[in-house]
C-alpha positions in Angstrom: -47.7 2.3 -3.2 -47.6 5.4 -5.2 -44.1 5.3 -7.5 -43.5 9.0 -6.6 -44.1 8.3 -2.5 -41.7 5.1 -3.0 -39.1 7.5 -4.7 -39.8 9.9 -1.8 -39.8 7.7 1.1 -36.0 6.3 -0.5 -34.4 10.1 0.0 -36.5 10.7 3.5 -34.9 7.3 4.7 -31.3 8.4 3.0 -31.7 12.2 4.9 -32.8 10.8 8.0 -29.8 8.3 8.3 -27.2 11.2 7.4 -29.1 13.4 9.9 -28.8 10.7 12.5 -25.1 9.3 12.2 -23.7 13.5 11.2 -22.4 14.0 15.1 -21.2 10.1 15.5 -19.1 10.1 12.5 -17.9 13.7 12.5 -14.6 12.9 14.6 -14.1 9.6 13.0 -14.1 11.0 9.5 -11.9 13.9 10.7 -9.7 11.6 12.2 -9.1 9.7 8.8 -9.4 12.5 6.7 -6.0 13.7 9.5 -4.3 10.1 8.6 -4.8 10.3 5.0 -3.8 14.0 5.1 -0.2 12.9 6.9 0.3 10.0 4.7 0.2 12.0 1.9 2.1 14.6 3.6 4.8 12.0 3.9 5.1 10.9 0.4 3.0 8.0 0.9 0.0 6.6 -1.2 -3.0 5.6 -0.2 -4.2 2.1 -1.3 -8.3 1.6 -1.5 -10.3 -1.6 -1.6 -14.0 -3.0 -1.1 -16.6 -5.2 -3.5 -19.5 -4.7 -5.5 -21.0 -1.1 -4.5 -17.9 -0.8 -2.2 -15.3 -1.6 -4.8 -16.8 1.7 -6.8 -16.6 3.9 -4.1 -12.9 3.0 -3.6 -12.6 3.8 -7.4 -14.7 7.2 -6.6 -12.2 7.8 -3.8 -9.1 7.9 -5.6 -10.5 9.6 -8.8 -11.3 12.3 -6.5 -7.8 12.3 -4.9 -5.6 11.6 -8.3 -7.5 14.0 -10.2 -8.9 16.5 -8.2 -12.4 17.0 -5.9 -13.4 20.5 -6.0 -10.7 22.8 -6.0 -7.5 22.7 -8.6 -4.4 21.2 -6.7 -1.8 19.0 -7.7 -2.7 15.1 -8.5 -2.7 13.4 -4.7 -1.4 9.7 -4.8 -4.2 7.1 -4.6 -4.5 3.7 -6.0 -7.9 1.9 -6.5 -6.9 -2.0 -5.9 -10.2 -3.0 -8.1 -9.3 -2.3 -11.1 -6.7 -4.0 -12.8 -9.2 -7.4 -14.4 -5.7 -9.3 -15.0 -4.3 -8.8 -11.5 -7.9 -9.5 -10.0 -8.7 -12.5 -12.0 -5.1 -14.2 -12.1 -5.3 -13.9 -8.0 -8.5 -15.3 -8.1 -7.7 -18.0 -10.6 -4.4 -19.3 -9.4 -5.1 -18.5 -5.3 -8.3 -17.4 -3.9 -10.8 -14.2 -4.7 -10.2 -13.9 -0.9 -6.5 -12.6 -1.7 -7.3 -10.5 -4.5 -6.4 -7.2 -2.4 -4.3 -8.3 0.4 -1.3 -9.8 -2.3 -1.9 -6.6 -3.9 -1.1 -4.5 -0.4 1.4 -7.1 0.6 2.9 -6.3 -3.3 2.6 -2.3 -3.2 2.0 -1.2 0.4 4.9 0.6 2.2 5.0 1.7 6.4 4.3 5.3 5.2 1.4 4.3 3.4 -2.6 3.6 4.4 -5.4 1.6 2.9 -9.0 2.6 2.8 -11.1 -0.7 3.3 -14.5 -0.6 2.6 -17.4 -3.1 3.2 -21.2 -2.2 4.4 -21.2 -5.5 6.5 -17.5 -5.1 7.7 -17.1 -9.0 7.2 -15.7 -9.4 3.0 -13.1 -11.8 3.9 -10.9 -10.0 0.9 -10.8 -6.8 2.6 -10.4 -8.4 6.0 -7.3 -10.1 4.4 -6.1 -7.1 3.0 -6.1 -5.3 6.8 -4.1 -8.2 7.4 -1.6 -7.0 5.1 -1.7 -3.8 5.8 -1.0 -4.4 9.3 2.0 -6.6 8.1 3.4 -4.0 6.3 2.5 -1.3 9.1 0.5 0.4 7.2 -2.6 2.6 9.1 -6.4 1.6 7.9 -9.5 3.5 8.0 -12.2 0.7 7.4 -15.5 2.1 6.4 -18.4 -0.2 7.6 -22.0 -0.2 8.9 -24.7 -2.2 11.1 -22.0 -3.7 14.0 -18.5 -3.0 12.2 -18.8 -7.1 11.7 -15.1 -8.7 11.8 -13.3 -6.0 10.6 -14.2 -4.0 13.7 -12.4 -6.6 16.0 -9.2 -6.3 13.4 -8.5 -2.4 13.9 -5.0 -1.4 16.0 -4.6 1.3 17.4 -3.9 4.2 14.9 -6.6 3.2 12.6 -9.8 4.7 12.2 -13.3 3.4 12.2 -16.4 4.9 10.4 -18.9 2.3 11.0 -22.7 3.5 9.9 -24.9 2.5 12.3 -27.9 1.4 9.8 -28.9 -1.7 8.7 -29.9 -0.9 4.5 -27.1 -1.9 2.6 -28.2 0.9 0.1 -28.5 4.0 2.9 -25.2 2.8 4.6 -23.0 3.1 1.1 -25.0 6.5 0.5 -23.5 7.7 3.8 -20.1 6.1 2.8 -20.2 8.6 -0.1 -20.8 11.3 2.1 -18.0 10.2 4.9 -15.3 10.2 1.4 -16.6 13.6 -0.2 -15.8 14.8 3.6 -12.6 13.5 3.6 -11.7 14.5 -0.1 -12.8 17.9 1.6 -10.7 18.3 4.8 -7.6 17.0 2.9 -8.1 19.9 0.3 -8.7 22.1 3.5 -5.8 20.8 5.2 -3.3 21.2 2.0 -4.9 24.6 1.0 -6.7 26.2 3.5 -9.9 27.8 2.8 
């Protein structure tokens, strides 16, 4: 195959997806973008998690909140719970990498706040764990999955939000998990600022 037709086919195949999922996932992403807007509202902090791919979309997610997305506004409280190497690794070392988030919810989650989870296949046993916690600590999730919604579909209570991607690429289901948080990062603004 032609390099520039395998390049082409890879945004055809990312398009198609978004064009395809756009009216599914337009109430579930205003529906979290609603929660996170309240939580924050309420003085609470919004705690994000995933792995890999996942794990740097939680990162984007909170830079954009912290910092700012488009428009100047005040600093919006997010925490990115994959980023601290000592509090990852000592988890890991002295318990299991399957607790690396959910001790760190259990440790810094409150009732007023929310956790953003994040996995393409919706079964990472850490961030299954750490909807655990959440739930412990009555906290509300939106999980961001794709293909079935895997276990962390059958976890969800009511109040949280799924935004499951019905694709099967691991690749084209993150791309649209971009797209779901710049939406979000969007209607917050919209909801704190107006237009």
């Amino acid at each position: 195959m032609d390099l520039n037709k395998r390049i082409a086919k890879h945004f055809t195949d990312s398009a198609e997806l978004k064009l395809k999922v756009k009216d599914t996932l337009a109430s579930p992403i205003a529906e979290a973008a609603q929660l996170f807007f309240e939580c924050l509202a309420n003085d609470g902090k919004i705690l994000c998690c995933g792995n890999g791919g996942s794990a740097a979309d939680a990162q984007h997610f909170a830079a954009e909140l912290l910092n700012r997305f488009e428009i100047e506004r005040p600093g919006l409280a997010a925490v990115a719970l994959t980023t601290d190497s000592s509090v990852l690794t000592s988890i890991g070392n002295d318990y299991d990498f399957s607790l690396i988030f959910s001790k760190q919810v259990r440790a810094l989650g409150l009732p007023r706040d929310s956790l953003l989870a994040i996995s393409t296949s919706g079964h990472s046993q850490n961030v299954v764990a750490a909807i655990h916690a959440a739930h412990e600590r009555n906290m509300r999730v939106v999980a961001l999955t794709g293909r079935d919604g895997g276990e962390m579909a059958n976890i969800l209570k009511p109040g949280d939000v799924s935004i499951c991607v019905d694709g099967q690429s691991t690749a084209r289901i993150q791309e649209v998990h971009l797209l779901a948080l710049h939406c979000i990062c969007d209607v917050i603004d919209y909801l704190l600022l107006g237009e």
